[in-house]
Structures are given as structure tokens and as C-alpha cells.
N, C-alpha and C positions, 0 to 999 in steps of 0.2 A: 587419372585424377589430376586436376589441374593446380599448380602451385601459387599459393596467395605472396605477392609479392610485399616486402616493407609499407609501401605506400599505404598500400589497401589494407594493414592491420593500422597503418596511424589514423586512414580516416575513421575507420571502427572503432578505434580508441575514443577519438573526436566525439561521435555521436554517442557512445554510451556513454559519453559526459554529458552530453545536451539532455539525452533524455534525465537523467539523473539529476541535473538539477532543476531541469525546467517542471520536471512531474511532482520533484521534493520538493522545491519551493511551492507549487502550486498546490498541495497537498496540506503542506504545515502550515500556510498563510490562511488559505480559505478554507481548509476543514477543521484541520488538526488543532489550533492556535483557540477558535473557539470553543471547542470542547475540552482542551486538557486545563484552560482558564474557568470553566464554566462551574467546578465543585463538583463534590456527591450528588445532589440534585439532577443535575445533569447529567453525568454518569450513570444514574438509576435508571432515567429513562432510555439512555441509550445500549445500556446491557440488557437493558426489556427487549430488544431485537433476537436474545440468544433462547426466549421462547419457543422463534419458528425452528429453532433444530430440538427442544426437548429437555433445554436449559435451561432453570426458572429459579434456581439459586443463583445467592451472591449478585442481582445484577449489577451491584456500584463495583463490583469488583471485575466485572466484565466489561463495563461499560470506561470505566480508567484504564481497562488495559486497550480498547478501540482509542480513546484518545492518546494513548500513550503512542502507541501505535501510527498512531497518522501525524501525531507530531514530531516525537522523540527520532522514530524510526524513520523518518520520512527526512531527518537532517541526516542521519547517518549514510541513507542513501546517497545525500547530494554529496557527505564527503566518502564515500567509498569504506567507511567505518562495518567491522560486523555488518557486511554487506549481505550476504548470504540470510541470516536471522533477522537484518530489518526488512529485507523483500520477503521472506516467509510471511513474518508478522503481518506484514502488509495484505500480503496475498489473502491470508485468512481471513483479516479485519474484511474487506473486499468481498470476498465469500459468502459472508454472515448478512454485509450489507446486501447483498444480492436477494441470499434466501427473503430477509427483512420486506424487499419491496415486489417480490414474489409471492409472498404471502399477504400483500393487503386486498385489501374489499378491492374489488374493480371500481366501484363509486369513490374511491381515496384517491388523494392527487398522489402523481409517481406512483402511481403501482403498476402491476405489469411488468414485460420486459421492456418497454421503451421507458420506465420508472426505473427499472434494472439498468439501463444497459450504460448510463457513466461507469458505475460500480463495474459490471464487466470487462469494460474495456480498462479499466485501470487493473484490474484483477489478472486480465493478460501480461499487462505490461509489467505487472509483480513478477508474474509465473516467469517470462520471458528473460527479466534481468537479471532473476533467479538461477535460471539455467546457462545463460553469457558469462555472469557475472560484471565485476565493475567495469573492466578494461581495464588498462594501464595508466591512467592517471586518477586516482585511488590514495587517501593517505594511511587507509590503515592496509595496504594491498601487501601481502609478503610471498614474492613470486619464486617458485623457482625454476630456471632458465635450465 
């Protein structure tokens, strides 16, 4: 087995930072931001997505915790905060979004999987930083050596 030297854990560090904020920012600015500003209204129709699993109560309360989600938990990512429970949340949010544009009419725009597959690929990169975790440059990180 071969030994990971200093270097190659700081640049690892490095990039679990990049991705972290550049997926958080991009997340809380153009998803997140309008929907957790958007009200009940909003929320209603966006926890209407938790139909395609079988879900048809409470949608504003579903649908608040998707924006919640894509905002709240999408800053926590960039700062390394409850890092673990904001990429779950994330991940799931992602999931639902997926079922959502897997289950429209073929005649609907984004349906399908190439209507899916932003949502996928971000749903990885949850699962993925979920399982890394933050790295070392992290402010809520409590490591022990």
C-alpha cells in the first residue's frame, strides 16, 4: 500500500475547499436564495415534488425544508459547519429533486434524465463530500489527530 505524503493531503484539503464553496455558493445564490425568500406559496408548490415518493401531506413544510436546504445547508457546507447533516440534507433535497423530474410527462420541459441529471450530479457530489468529509480547512471541524 502506498503512503500519501503531506503534500498530497494539503492539496486535498485545497480542493475539498473549492468544491465547497464554489457548489455552496452556487447552490444558495441561484437555487437556494430564491426559494427560502419565496414564502409559503412557494414552498407549497415545491414540497408538491414529495408526491412522486408517496408524500402528499404538509407540502409547505416540505417544501421549506428543500429551501432550507439549498440555502441554509449549502452555507454550512462552504463553511465546513455541521458538515456531515448539511451534505445529507443536501443529498436528499437532490434525490427528491431527481424522483420530481423523473416523474414528469415526457411532453414537460426537464423531464427525464437529462431533466434529472444537474440534480444527479449535484446529488453525487453531496453523497461524495458526505463520505470525504470537509477537509482541514473547516470552521466547525473538531479533528482528532
Amino acid at each position: 500500500m502506498r503512503r500519501i505524503d503531506a503534500a498530497e493531503y494539503a492539496t486535498r484539503d485545497v480542493g475539498l475547499l473549492l468544491v465547497r464553496v464554489v457548489i455552496g455558493l452556487s447552490m444558495a445564490v441561484f437555487h437556494g436564495y430564491a426559494k427560502i425568500s419565496g414564502g409559503p406559496e412557494r414552498w407549497t408548490g415545491i414540497g408538491g415534488s414529495m408526491a412522486e415518493l408517496g408524500i402528499t401531506f404538509l407540502p409547505v413544510v416540505w417544501g421549506f425544508m428543500a429551501a432550507f436546504s439549498e440555502f441554509f445547508c449549502s452555507i454550512l457546507l462552504m463553511l465546513g459547519l455541521l458538515f456531515r447533516p448539511a451534505a445529507a440534507l443536501l443529498a436528499v433535497t437532490m434525490l427528491v429533486a431527481v424522483t420530481r423530474h423523473l416523474g414528469l410527462s415526457p411532453d414537460q420541459e426537464n423531464s427525464g434524465w437529462s431533466g434529472a441529471s444537474h440534480a444527479l450530479e449535484l446529488l453525487s457530489v453531496y453523497v461524495g463530500l458526505f463520505l470525504t468529509g470537509p477537509g482541514k480547512y473547516a470552521l466547525g471541524l473538531l479533528r482528532h489527530s
